[in-house]
C-alpha positions in Angstrom: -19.4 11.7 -12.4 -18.7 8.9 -15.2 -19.8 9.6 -19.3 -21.6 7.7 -21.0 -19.8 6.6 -24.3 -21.4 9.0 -26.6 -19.8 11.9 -23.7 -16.7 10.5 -23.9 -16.7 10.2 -27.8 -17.7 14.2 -28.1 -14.9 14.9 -25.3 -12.2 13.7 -27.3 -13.2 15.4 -30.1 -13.0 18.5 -28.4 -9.8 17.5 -26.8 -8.0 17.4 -30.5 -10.0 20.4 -31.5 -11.1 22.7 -28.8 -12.4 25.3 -31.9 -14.7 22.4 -32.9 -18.5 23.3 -33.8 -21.4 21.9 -32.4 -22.4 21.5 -36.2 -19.5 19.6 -36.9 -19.6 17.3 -34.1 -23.1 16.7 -35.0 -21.7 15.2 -38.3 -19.1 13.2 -36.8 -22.0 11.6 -34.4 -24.6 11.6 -36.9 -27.2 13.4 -34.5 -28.6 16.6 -34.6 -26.9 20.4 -33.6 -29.0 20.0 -30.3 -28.3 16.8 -29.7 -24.6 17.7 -28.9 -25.4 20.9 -27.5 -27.3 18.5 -24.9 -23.8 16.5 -24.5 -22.1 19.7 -23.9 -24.2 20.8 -21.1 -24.1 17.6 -19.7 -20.3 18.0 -19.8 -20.3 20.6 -18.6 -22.4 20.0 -16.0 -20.3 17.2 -15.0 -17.2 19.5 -15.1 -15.3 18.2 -17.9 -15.6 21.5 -19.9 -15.5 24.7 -18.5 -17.5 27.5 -20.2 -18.8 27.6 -24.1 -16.0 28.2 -24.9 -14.6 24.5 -24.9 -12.4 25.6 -21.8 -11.4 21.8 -20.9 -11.0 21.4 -17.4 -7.2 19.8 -16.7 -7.4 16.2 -17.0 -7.2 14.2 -14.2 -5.3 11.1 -13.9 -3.5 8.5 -12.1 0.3 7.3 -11.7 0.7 3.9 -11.8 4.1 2.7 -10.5 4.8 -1.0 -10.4 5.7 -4.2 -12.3 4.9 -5.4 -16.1 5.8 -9.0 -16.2 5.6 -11.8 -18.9 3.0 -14.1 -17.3 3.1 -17.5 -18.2 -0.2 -20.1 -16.5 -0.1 -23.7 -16.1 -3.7 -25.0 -15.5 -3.7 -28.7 -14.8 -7.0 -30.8 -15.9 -7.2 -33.1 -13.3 -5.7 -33.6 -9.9 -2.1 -32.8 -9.0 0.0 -35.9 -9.2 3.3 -35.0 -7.5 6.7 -36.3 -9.0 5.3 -36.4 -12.1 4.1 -34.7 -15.6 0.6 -34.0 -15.4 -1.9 -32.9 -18.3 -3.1 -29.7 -18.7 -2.8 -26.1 -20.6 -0.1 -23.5 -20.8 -1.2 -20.2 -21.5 1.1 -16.7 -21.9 -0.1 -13.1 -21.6 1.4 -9.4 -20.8 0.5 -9.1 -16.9 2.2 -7.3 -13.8 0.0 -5.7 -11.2 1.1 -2.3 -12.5 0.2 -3.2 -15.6 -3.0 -5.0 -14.7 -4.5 -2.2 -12.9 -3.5 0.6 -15.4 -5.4 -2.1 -17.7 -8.2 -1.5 -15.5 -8.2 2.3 -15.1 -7.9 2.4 -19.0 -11.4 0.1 -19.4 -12.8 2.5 -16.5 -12.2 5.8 -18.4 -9.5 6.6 -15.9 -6.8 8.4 -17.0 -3.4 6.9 -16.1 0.3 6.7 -16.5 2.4 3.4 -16.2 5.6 3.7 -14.7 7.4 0.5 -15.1 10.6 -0.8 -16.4 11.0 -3.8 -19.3 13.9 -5.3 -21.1 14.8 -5.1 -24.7 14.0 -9.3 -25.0 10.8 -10.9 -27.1 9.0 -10.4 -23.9 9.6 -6.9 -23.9 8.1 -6.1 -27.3 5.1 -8.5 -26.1 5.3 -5.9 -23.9 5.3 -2.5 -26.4 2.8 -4.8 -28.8 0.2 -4.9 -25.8 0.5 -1.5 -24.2 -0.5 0.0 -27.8 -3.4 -2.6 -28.5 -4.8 -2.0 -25.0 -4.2 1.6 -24.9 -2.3 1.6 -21.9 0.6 4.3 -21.7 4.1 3.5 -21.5 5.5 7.2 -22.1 7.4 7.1 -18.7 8.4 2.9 -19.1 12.0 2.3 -20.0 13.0 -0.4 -21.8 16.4 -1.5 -20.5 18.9 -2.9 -23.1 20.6 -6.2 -22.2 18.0 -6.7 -19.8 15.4 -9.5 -19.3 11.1 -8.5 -18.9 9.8 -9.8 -15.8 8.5 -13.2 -16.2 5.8 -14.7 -13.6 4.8 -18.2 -13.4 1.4 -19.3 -11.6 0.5 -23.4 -11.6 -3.2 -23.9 -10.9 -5.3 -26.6 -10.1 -8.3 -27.9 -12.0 -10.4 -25.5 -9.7 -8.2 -23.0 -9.9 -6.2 -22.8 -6.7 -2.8 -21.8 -7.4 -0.4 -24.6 -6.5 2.5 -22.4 -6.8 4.0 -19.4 -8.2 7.7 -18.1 -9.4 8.6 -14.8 -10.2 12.1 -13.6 -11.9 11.6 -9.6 -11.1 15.3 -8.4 -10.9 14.5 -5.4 -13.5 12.2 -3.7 -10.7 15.0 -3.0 -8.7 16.1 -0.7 -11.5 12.9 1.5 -10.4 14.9 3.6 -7.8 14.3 6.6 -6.7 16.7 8.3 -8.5 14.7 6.5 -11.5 11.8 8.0 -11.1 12.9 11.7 -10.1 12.9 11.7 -14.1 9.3 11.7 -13.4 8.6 13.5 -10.5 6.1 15.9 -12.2 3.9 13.3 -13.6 3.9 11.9 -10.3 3.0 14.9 -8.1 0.8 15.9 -10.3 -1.7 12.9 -10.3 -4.9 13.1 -8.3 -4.2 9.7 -6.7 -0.2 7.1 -6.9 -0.8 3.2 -7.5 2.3 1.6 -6.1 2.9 -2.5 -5.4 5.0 -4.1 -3.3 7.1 -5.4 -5.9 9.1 -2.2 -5.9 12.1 -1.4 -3.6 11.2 -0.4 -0.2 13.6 2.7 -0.8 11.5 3.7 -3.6 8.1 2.9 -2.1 9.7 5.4 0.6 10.7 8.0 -1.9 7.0 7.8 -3.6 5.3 7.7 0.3 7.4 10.7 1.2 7.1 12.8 -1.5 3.8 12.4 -2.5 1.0 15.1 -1.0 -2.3 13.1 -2.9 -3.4 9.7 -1.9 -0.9 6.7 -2.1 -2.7 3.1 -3.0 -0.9 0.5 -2.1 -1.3 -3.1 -3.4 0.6 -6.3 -1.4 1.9 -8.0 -3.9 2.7 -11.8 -2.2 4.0 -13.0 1.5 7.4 -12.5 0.7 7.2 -9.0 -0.3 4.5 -7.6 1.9 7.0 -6.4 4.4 8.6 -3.7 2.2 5.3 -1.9 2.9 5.7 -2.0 7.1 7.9 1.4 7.0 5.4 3.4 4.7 2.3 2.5 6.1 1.7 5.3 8.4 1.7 7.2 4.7 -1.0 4.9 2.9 -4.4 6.2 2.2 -5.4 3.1 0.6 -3.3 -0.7 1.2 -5.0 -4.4 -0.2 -4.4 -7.2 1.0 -4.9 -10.8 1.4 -5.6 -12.8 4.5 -2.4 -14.1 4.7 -0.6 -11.0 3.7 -2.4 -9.6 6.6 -0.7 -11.6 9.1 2.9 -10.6 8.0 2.2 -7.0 8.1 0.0 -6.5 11.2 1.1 -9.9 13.4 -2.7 -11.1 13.5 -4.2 -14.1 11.7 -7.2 -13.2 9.4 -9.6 -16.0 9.2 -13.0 -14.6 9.3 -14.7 -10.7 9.1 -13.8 -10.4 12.8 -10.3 -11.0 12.8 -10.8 -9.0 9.6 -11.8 -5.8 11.8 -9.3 -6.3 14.3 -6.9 -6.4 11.7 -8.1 -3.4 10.1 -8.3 -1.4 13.1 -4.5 -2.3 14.5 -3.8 -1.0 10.8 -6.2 2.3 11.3 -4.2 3.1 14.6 -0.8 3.2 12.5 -2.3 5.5 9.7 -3.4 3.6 6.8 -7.1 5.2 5.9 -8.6 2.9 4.0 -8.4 -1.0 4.0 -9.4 -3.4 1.6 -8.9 -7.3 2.3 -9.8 -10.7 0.5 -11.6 -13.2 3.6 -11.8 -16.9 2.3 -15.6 -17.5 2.8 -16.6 -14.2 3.3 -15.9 -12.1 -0.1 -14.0 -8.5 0.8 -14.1 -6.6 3.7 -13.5 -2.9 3.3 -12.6 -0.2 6.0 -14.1 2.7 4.8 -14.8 6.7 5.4 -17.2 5.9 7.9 -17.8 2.5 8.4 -16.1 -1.1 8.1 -18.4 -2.7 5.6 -18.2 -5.8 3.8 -19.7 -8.0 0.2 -19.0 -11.6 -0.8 -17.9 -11.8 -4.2 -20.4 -13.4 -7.4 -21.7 -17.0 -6.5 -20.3 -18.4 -9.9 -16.9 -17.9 -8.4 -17.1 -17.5 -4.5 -17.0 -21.6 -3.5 -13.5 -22.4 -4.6 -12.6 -18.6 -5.5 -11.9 -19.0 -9.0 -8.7 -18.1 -10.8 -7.2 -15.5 -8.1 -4.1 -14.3 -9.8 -6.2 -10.8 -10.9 -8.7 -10.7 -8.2 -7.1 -7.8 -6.2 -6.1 -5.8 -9.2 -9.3 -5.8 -10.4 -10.6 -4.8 -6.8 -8.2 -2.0 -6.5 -9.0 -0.5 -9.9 -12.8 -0.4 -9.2 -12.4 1.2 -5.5 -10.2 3.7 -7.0 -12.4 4.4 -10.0 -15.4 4.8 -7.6 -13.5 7.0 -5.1 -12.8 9.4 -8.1 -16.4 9.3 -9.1 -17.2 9.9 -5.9 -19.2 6.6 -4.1 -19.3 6.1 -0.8 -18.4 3.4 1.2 -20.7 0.5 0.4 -20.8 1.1 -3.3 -17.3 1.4 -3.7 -17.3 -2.5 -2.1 -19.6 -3.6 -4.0 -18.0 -2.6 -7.3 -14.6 -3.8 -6.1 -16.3 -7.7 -5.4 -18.0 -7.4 -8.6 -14.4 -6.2 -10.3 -12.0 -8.9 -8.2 -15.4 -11.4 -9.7 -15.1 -10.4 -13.1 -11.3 -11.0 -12.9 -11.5 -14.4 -11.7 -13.3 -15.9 -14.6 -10.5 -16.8 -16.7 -6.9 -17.7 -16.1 -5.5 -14.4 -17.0 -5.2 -11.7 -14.9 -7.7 -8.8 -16.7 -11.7 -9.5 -17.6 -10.9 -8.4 -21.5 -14.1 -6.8 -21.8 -14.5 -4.8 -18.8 -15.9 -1.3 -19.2 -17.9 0.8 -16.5 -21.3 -0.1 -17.7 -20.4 -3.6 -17.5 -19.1 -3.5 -14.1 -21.8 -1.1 -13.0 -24.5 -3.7 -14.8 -22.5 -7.1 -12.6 -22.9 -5.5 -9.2 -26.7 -4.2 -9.4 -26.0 -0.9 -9.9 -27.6 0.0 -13.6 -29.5 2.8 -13.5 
C-alpha cells in the first residue's frame, strides 16, 4: 500500500532512530502525540513497522541493472531540410534507461539500486553530480578510469518524432557477469531485477539465470532487441515497441490485434507479462488475467510527443503498481499516464513526478 508524504516523513525518522518517541516525532511534525500514534498504526497497518516496538519490516527494493548515458537532444524548429544546417535547440541531460527508471522508482517511493558503469570524464561527474541531487543510488556504479560515459544522441522534429538517434555505449560491455557477481547479494535479494537490453546478452543471461524474483525487461532499440530472444522464456515482465516487436517475435505490430497475437506467440514462450507501445492505440498490456489496453493523454497521443522516456516512464509505473498491488487495468492505466507524463518535454524524466501526481493524471485520486 503507498504513504502518504506525512507516512513516509515519520518512516524515516524511525528508520534513523528506531528508539524515537511518539512525543518527539510529534515535535519534528509539529502535530500532536496522537496524531503520530495515528501514523504509526497506519504503518503499521500497512506493514511497514512491525509491532510498537518500531520493529521495521526489511525494506524492500528493486535492482536496477542497465545504462547511464550522457544524453544530448537536437530539436529542430521547423521542418527537416536535408543536406543542410537547420535551426533549432540543443539540450544536454543525465539519462540511460537504467538511470531513467531508477529516476522513476525514486519519485515513486520505490526503493532501488542502480547498477551501472560510467567513466571518470566531465560526463561522468554530470553523472555523480545528478545521482546525489535526484537521490538516485549509485553505491554499486563503478566509475571506470580512462573510460568514456555513455553518450546518446536523439534529433527530433518540430513535432517531436525522432529523426535519428546515435549511441556510443562501449562502457556497458564492461557490465559482465563476472562484474556483477560483486553484487550478487543486492541482486538476489531484490523483490523484483530491472534489466535493458543495452547490456550483454551473456549478462542478461547470467541475471535471467540466477535470479529466483521477477526479471523486467526493457527493449532498448531494434538493433539490440535481439540480445533478449535467449532469455525470454525467463522474463516475467518484457516492454516493447511495435517495431521491436517484430524483431523479437517475427510478427508485424500495427494495431491491438496484431498486438494480441504478438503477445500471445510471446505468452507461449514464457514471458508473463507484456507491455507494448501501438501507434494510434496508446499501450496494450498482457496481464494476470486479461489482455487489456489504454490510449495515452490526448495532449500528447496525435503525433506521440517526445518518445525518448515514454517506455521508461511506463515500466516504472507498472512496476510501482505491481508492488502496491493493482491489478491489471490499473496498472495500465498508470503506465499510459507515466509514458504521458514523460513525453511532455524533450528529456527523458517528468521532473516533478511523485505518486500523487501520477495517481491525480490517470483518474485515480481518491
Amino acid at each position: 500500500m503507498s504513504l502518504t508524504d506525512r507516512e513516509r516523513q515519520i518512516l524515516s525518522w524511525i528508520e534513523q532512530n528506531p528508539m524515537i518517541s511518539q512525543n518527539e516525532l510529534a515535535g519534528r511534525c509539529g502535530i500532536t502525540r496522537s496524531g503520530v500514534a495515528a501514523h504509526v498504526s497506519n504503518l503499521m497497518k500497512k506493514g511497514y513497522i512491525q509491532g510498537k516496538g518500531y520493529v521495521l519490516t526489511p525494506p524492500r527494493y528493486v535492482a536496477v541493472i542497465g545504462a547511464i548515458n550522457m544524453d544530448v537532444y537536437g530539436i529542430a524548429a521547423h521542418d527537416v531540410v536535408g543536406d543542410s544546417s537547420n535551426i533549432g535547440s540543443i539540450k544536454s541531460a543525465v539519462g540511460g534507461i537504467a538511470r531513467n527508471i531508477s529516476f522513476n522508482l525514486g519519485r515513486l517511493g520505490v526503493r532501488n539500486y542502480l547498477i551501472s558503469a560510467y567513466g571518470d570524464d566531465e560526463e561522468g561527474e554530470h553523472v555523480r553530480s545528478d545521482s546525489f541531487a535526484n537521490g538516485i543510488d549509485i553505491t554499486y556504479c563503478k566509475q571506470f578510469s580512462n573510460a568514456s560515459t555513455s553518450r546518446y544522441l536523439s534529433v527530433v522534429d518540430a513535432e517531436g518524432k525522432q529523426i535519428v538517434g546515435l549511441d556510443d555505449m562501449k562502457i556497458i560491455e564492461r557490465i559482465t557477469p563476472e562484474f556483477l557477481e560483486q553484487y550478487e547479494q543486492v541482486i538476489f535479494n531484490a523483490e523484483a531485477v530491472v534489466v535493458d537490453s543495452s547490456l550483454l546478452s551473456e549478462t542478461l543471461a547470467w541475471v535471467c539465470s540466477n535470479v529466483s524474483h521477477p526479471v523486467f525487461a526493457r527493449v532498448v532499440s531494434v538493433n539490440k532487441a535481439k540480445r533478449l530472444l535467449p532469455v525470454l522464456a525467463e522474463l516475467d515482465t518484457l516492454v516493447l515497441s511495435e517495431a521491436e516487436s517484430q524483431l523479437v517475435t517475427g510478427i508485424a505490430v500495427h494495431d491491438e490485434r496484431t498486438a494480441r497475437i504478438c503477445m500471445e506467440a510471446l505468452a507461449k514462450i514464457g514471458v508473463k507479462h507484456t507491455l507494448m507501445f501501438v501507434k494510434g492505440v496508446g499501450l496494450v498490456y498482457q496481464g494476470d488475467g486479461e489482455v487489456v489496453s489504454e490510449p495515452l493523454a490526448p495532449d500528447v497521443s496525435q503525433n506521440m510527443g517526445f518518445e525518448n522516456g515514454a517506455a521508461s516512464g511506463a515500466m516504472s509505473a507498472l512496476l510501482w503498481a505491481r508492488m502496491e498491488g493493482r491489478g491489471d487495468r490499473e496498472s495500465i492505466r498508470l503506465a499510459a499516464a507515466a509514458a504521458s507524463l514523460s513525453m511532455k518535454q524533450v528529456t527523458s524524466v517528468f521532473p516533478d513526478l511523485d505518486a500523487r501526481l501520477l495517481l491525480e493524471y490517470a483518474g485515480m485520486a481518491e
